[in-house]
GUDREN-250986 format. One line per field, with one value per residue (C-alpha): x, y, z; residue in one letter; residue number from 0. Coordinates in nm, 4 decimals. Layout:
<pts>
px <- [X ...]
py <- [Y ...]
pz <- [Z ...]
res <- [a ...]
n <- [NUM ...]
</pts>
This chain:
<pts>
px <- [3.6535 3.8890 3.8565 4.1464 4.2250 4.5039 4.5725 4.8075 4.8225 5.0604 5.1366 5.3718 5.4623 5.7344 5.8915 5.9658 5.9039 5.7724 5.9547 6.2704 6.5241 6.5847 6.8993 6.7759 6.4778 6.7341 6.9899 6.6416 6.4937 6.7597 6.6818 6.2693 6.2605 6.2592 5.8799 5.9187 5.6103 5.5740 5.3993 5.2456 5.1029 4.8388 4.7353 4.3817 4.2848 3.9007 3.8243 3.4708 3.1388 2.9521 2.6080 2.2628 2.4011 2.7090 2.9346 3.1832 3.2714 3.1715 3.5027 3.3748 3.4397 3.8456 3.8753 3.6791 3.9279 4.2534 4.1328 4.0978 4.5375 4.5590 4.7482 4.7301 4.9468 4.9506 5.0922 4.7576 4.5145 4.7454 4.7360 5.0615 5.4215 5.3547 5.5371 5.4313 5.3279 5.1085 4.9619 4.8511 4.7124 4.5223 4.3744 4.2762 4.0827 3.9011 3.8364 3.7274 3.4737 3.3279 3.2585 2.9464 2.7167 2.9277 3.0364 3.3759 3.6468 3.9823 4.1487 4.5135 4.6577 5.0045 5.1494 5.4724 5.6283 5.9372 5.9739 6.1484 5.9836 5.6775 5.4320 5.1388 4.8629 4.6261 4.4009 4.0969 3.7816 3.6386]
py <- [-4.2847 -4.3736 -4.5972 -4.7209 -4.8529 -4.9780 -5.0488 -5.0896 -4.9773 -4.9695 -4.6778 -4.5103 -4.1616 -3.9011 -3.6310 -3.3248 -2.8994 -2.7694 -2.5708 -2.7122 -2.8725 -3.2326 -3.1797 -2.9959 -3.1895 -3.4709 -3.2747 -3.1972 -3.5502 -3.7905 -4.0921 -4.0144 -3.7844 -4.1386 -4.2494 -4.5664 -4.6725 -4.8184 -5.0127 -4.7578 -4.8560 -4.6490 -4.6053 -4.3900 -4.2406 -4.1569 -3.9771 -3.8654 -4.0002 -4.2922 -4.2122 -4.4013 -4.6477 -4.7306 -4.6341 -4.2866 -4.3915 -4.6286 -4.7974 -4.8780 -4.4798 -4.4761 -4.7660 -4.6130 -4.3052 -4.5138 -4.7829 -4.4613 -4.4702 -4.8563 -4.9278 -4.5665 -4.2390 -4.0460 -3.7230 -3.7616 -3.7457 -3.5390 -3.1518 -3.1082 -3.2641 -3.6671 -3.6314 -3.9332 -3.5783 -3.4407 -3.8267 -3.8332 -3.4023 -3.5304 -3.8963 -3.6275 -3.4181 -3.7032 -3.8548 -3.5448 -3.4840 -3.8135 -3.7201 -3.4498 -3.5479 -3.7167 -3.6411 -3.6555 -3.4120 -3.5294 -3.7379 -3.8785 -3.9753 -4.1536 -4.2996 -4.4828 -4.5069 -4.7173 -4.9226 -4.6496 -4.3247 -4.2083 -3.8967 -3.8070 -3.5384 -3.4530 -3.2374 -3.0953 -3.1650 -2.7963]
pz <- [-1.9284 -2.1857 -2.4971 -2.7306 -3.0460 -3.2021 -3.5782 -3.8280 -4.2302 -4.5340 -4.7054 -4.9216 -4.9528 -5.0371 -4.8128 -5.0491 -5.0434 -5.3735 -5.5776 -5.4478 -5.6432 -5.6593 -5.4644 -5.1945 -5.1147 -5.1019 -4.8471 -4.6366 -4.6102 -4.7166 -4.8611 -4.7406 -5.0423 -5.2221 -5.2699 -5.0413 -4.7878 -4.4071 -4.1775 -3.9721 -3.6135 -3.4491 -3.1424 -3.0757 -2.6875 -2.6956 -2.3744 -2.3026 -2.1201 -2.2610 -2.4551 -2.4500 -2.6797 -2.4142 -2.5968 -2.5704 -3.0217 -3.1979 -3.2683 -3.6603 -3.6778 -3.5546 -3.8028 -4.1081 -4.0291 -4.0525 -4.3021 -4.5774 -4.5730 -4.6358 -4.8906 -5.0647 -5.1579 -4.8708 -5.0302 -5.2563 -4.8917 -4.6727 -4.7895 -4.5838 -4.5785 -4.5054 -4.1847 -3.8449 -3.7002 -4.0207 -4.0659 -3.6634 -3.6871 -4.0427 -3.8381 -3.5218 -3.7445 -3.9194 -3.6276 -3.4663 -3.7464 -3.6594 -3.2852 -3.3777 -3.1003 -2.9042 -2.5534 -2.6265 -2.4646 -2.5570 -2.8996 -2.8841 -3.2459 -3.2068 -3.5052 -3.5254 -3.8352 -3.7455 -3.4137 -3.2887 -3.4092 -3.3430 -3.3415 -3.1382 -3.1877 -2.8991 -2.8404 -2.6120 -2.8961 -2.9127]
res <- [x x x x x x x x x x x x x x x x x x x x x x x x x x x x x x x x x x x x x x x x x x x x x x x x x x x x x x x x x x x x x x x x x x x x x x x x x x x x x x x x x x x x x x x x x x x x x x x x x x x x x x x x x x x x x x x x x x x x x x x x x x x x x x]
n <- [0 1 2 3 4 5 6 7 8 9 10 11 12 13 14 15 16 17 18 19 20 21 22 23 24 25 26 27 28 29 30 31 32 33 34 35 36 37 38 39 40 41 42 43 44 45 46 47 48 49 50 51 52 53 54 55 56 57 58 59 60 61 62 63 64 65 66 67 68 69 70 71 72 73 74 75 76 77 78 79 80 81 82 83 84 85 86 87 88 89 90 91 92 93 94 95 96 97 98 99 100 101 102 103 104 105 106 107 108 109 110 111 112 113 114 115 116 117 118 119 120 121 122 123 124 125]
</pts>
């Protein structure tokens, strides 16, 4: 069985490499080195068996997951490169860590940053 969730946040952040000049981060990401933000739209795949409670996740948990990049700095809570495919690994692995206990066997992240770019992360949960 599969559950799903879609949602949508605002965030800003900043594509750039460390201890690279101004001028090369700007030739790498163009005008995404800029701080600037989106309107990102995710979409969540929850695949497991229901528990007791009827329920495979609680849906509260994919939302308390996304709702922590509202409106925030997402090169302060991603420890990588603020890439669609970093944001949608970092939103597996949250999620993920929500799932203890759960009899859930597969997570699909996919989060579109423009309406026609998008990145998805999934994964067998170990």
């Amino acid at each position: 069985m599969i559950i799903t969730k879609d949602m949508t946040f605002a965030a800003a952040h900043q594509l750039f490499l460390p201890g690279v000049s101004d001028k090369e981060n700007e030739e790498l990401f163009g005008k995404c080195y800029r701080k600037h933000g989106h309107n990102y739209h995710v979409h969540v795949e929850v695949e497991g068996a229901p528990m007791p409670d009827g329920m495979i996740l609680n849906y509260y948990r994919i939302s308390d997951v996304v709702n922590q990049l509202d409106h925030r700095d997402l090169n302060e809570i991603i420890p990588a490169l603020t890439t669609a495919e970093h944001i949608a690994a970092w939103i597996w692995y949250e999620i993920e860590r929500s799932c203890a206990g759960r009899r859930v066997d597969q997570i699909s992240v996919t989060v579109k940053e423009t309406d026609s770019s998008s990145a998805t992360y999934a994964e067998r949960v170990h």
